[in-house]
Steps between C-alpha positions, in 0.01 A plus 500: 500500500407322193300158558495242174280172642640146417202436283082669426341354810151528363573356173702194701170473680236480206787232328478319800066511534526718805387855424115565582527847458695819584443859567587677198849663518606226673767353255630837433614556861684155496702550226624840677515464842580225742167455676420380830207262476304288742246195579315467854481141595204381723609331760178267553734171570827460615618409153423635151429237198525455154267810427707744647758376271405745224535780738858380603580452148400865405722648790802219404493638095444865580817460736690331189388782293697773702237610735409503877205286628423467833248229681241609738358296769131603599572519871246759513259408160473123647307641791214632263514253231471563142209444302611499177413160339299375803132426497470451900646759809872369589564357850688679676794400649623579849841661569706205600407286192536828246846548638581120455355558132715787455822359655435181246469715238816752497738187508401393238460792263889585614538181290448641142580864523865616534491755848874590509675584169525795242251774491216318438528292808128391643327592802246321707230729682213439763247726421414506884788695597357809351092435576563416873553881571198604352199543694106448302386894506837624367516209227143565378538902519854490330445191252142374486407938369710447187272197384130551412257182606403534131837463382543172736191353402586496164743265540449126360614328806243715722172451234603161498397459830196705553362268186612189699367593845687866661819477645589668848654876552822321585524352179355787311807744650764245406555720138561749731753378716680328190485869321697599751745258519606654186474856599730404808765311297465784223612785756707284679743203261413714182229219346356649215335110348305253693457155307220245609249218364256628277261525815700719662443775236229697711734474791793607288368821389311600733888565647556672179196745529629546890915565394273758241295688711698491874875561338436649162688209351475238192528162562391171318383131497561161351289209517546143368235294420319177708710229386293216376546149343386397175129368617439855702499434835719646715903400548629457833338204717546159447268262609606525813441896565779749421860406375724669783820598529601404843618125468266412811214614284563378177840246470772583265414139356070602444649852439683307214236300376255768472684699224595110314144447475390823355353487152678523181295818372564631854868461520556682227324802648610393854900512399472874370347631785681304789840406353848787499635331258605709169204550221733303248547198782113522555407504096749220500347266730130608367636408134616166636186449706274563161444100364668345783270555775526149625867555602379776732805684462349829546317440853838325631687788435228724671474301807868452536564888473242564752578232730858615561396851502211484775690193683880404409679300263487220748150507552463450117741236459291313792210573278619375223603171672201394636305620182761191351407298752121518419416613185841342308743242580652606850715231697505428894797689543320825366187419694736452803709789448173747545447690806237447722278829373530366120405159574211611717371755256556261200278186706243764583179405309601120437245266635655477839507195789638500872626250705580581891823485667418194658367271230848573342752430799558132348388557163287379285478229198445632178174343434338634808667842461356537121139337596411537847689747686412726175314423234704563231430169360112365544661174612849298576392339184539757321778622652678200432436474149629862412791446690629206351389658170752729603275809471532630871774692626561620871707907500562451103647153523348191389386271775507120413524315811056408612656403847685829535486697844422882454703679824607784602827492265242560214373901650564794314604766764368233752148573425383414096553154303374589115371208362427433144270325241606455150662849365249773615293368804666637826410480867645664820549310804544706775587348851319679784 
């Protein structure tokens, strides 16, 4: 049966900045054959982030090109820990919290991969399924003899850790374990490419040598490179740690903001590698982009696309509302139509003041509210004079009256008053 792909996967990749390298002979099989490919995911957390992205996106276009990818959870692999990239030993994780990782994890890769239609359909593995029947002497006497210590230590990902300090036997046998992930799913779903981070090519062909000398078979590698940003440090973290994408990590509304804020040189590079939309819709927005940075056209339409595809449409219009409400001209009917998980992400790092249950039952004037109960104002003077200078408003509405009463009518989801100073200074109330 005669296979014709939907497009040249490898040169899609390199237009799109994400080939690293490839085993020669690789292209020629995909044009050929439908391949089965796939990517191991370690499941150190219960959620993957933005960096596992590029591995998501590799699977998602080789899927569009024709072809069969299939996910791997590191059931087994997350009990040793890989060292590739690391300069210090990996904790390791006990069972319970390595099967909440993994449980995390598969929901949300069944997100961007299509498991039930056509040929090509994707499948989601645990690679412990197949290592918990193996016992140490047989694994060492029927693997570990096909892989010389020379060969291993040759690897970039073990010398990098000698130089830096050693690293454990655990860690050391990880290539080994990962080999034969491939040498399983090579015998066994018909995987003849594994595709990885540019780290992962020690790991990745030290399968390849294994599917060589155990089965007498060929198979290959692709690797894309470390994505960086335009300064050269490392894309993936904001300043709070890792962007996540589990909405109790990382809100739609930060997940949002994260991609708005990236830099212009960046989005440009950011939108080939992360976005599905067509080269001639991506050229068109980068063409656009090119003398109008300031419009930030080009990161919008990133952080939209992702938002709905890692959250929902909903979760992005809720985004996009409270992004309105503080960065733009929002109302009070937008700020009161978000839900409570918005609003809370979106007051999260505003200078923040509480007020308890109990100093609130009657309410409280306006002046005392804004000087002493807070200190959003140094003094009532000053309150005063800013409110009838009408530059203070209470929820996005302008509040006018100095003898006002602030209640309980004014709580947002019966917990957060926003109050504001001129156009940009916010503050949270939050009632306790």
């Amino acid at each position: 049966m005669s296979f014709t792909p939907n497009f040249d996967f490898i040169e899609e990749l390199q237009w799109r900045g994400l080939l690293h390298d490839a085993i020669p002979g690789t292209q020629e099989l995909l044009t050929k054959e439908q391949v089965t490919a796939y990517i191991g995911f370690d499941p150190t957390a219960d959620s993957l982030h933005i960096g596992n992205m590029v591995p998501i996106m590799m699977l998602t276009l080789f899927q569009k090109a024709g072809h069969k990818p299939v996910a791997l959870v590191g059931g087994a692999t997350g009990m040793v820990g890989d060292p590739s990239g690391k300069s210090a030993e990996r904790k390791l994780l006990d069972a319970n919290s390595l099967n909440a990782n993994l449980e995390g994890q598969k929901k949300q890769l069944m997100k961007f991969l299509d498991f039930e239609n056509g040929s090509n359909a994707a499948k989601l593995v645990n690679n412990y399924d197949w290592f918990k029947d193996w016992n140490f002497l047989d694994f060492i006497r029927d693997v570990g003899k096909h892989i010389t210590v020379s060969y291993m230590m040759g690897k970039d990902s073990v010398k990098n850790r000698l130089e830096s300090g050693g690293l454990s036997f655990t860690e050391f046998s990880y290539q080994l374990v990962q080999g034969y992930d491939f040498v399983h799913l090579y015998k066994n779903e018909g995987c003849k490419l594994q595709m990885g981070g540019s780290d992962q090519w020690g790991n990745i062909t030290t399968g390849t040598e294994l599917i060589r000398r155990m089965e007498g078979g060929e198979a290959f590698a692709i690797t894309a490179p470390l994505v960086t940003k335009s300064d050269g440090t490392k894309f993936g973290k904001s300043e709070g740690g890792n962007v996540w994408l589990d909405p109790k990590k990382t809100s739609p509304f930060k997940f949002y903001q994260f991609w708005l804020n990236v830099a212009d040189e960046d989005a440009i590079k950011f939108i080939k590698i992360y976005s599905l939309k067509t080269r001639v819709q991506i050229q068109s927005l980068i063409d656009e982009h090119v003398g109008n940075e300031f419009k930030r056209e080009l990161q919008k339409a990133l952080a939209e696309e992702l938002t709905i595809r890692v959250h929902a449409k909903e979760d992005l219009e809720m985004a996009l509302k409270a992004t309105d409400i503080f960065f733009g001209n929002g109302s009070k009917d937008d700020l009161l139509s978000l839900n409570e998980e918005t609003l809370s992400s979106s007051l999260d790092g505003m200078e923040k003041f509480t007020i308890t249950q109990s100093d609130f039952t009657e309410g409280i004037g306006v002046l005392d509210f804004l000087a002493s109960n807070t200190q959003i104002f140094a003094s009532k003077g000053e309150a005063r004079k800013m409110i009838q200078a009408n530059g203070f408003s209470i929820n996005k509405e302008k509040f006018t009256d100095v003898n006002g009463i602030i209640d309980a009518s004014y709580l947002l989801h019966g917990k957060y008053i926003l109050a504001q100073k001129g156009k940009k200074q916010y503050y949270v109330v939050e009632i306790v």
